[in-house]
Structures are given as structure tokens and as C-alpha cells.
Backbone bond lengths (Angstrom), bond angles and torsions (degrees), N, CA, C in turn:
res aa  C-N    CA-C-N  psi(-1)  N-CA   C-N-CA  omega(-1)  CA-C   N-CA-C  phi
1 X - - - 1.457 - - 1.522 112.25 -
2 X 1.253 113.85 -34.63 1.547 112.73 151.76 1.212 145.75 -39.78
3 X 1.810 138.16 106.51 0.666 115.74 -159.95 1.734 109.62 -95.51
4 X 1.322 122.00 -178.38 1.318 128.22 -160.21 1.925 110.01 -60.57
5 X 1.003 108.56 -16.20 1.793 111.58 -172.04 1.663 96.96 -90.21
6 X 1.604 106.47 -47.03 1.519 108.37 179.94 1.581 112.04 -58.95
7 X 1.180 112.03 -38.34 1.525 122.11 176.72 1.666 113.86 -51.79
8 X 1.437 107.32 -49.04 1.383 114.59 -156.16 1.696 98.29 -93.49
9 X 1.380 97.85 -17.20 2.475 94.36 -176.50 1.856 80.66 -84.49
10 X 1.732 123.52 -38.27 1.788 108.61 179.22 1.826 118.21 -63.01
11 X 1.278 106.67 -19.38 1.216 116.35 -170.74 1.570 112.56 -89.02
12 X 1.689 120.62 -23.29 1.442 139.90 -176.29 1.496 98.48 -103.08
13 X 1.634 138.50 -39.79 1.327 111.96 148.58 1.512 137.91 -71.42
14 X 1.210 130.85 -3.44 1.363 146.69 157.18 1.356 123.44 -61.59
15 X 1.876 99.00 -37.38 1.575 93.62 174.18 1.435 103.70 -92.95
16 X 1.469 136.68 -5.39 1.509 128.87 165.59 1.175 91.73 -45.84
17 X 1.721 125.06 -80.89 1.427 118.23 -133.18 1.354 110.03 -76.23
18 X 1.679 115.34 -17.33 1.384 108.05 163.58 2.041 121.37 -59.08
19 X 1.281 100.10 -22.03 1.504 106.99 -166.58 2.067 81.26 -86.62
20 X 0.895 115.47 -46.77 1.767 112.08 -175.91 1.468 109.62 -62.07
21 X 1.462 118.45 -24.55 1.800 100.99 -169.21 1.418 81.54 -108.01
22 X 1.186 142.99 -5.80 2.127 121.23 176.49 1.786 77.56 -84.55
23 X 0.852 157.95 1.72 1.745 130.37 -159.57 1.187 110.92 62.78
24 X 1.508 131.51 18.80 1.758 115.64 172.39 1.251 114.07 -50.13
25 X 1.721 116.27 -35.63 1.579 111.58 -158.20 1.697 79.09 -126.88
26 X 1.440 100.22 163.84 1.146 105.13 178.78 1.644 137.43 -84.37
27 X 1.462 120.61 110.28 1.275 139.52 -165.88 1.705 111.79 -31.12
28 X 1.182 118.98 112.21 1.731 105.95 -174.32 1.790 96.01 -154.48
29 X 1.296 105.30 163.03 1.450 121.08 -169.81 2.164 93.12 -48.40
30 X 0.905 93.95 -53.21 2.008 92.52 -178.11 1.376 89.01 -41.00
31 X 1.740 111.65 -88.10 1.257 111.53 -155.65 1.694 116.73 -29.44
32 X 1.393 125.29 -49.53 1.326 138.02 -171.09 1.592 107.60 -50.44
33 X 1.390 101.53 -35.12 1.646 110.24 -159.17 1.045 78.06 -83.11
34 X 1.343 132.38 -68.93 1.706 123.60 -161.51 1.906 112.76 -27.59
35 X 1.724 82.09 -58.50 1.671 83.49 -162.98 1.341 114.55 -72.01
36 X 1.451 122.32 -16.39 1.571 117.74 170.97 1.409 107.74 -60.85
37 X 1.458 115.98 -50.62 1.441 128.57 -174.22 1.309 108.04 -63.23
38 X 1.345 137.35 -30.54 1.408 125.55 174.91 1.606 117.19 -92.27
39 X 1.314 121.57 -0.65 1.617 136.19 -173.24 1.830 83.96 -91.44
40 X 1.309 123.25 -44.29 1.405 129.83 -159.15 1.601 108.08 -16.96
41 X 1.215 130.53 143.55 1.431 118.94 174.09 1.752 136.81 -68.69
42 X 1.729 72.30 -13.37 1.816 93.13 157.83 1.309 140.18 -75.85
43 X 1.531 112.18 -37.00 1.157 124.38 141.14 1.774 139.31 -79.38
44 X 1.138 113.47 2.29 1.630 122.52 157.39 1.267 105.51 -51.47
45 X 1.540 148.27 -62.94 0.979 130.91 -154.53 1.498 121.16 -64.21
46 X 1.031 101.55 -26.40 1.668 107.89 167.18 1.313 118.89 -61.16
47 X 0.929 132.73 -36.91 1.586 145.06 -161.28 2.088 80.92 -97.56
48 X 0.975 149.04 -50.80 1.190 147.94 172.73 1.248 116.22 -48.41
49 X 1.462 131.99 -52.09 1.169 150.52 137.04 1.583 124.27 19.83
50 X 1.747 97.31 -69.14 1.316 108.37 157.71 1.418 127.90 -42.68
């Protein structure tokens, strides 16, 4: 049901938090908030989606 732009901004925040939990970028109170806030159980279904 997704269309191709929604896919690709879910696919460009997915690879943030992958680049935030290896340590690519450097670990800081933002980064943390980000990735709690995008794990949220509200936003899982998107990432399921796929």
C-alpha cells in the first residue's frame, strides 16, 4: 500500500539507525532519542510493511 517515495524516506530512516547502533556516527543523547522514537511500537508497522 506504500507508495514508492514512502518506501524509499522508510528505507533512508532505517539505514540511519542502522548507521547509529554499528557506531558509524557518533552515539549521543539525540542519536538515542531518535532510535527509541523510531523502534516506537507505533512506528514498527512500517518497518513490517516490507
Amino acid at each position: 500500500m506504500m507508495d514508492s517515495y514512502t518506501r524509499r524516506l522508510s528505507l533512508a530512516l532505517l539505514t540511519g539507525v542502522i548507521l547509529f547502533g554499528t557506531g558509524q556516527w557518533p552515539r549521543d543523547a539525540a542519536n538515542i532519542s531518535i532510535f527509541n522514537a523510531f523502534f516506537h511500537p507505533t512506528t514498527m508497522p512500517i518497518i513490517t510493511e516490507f
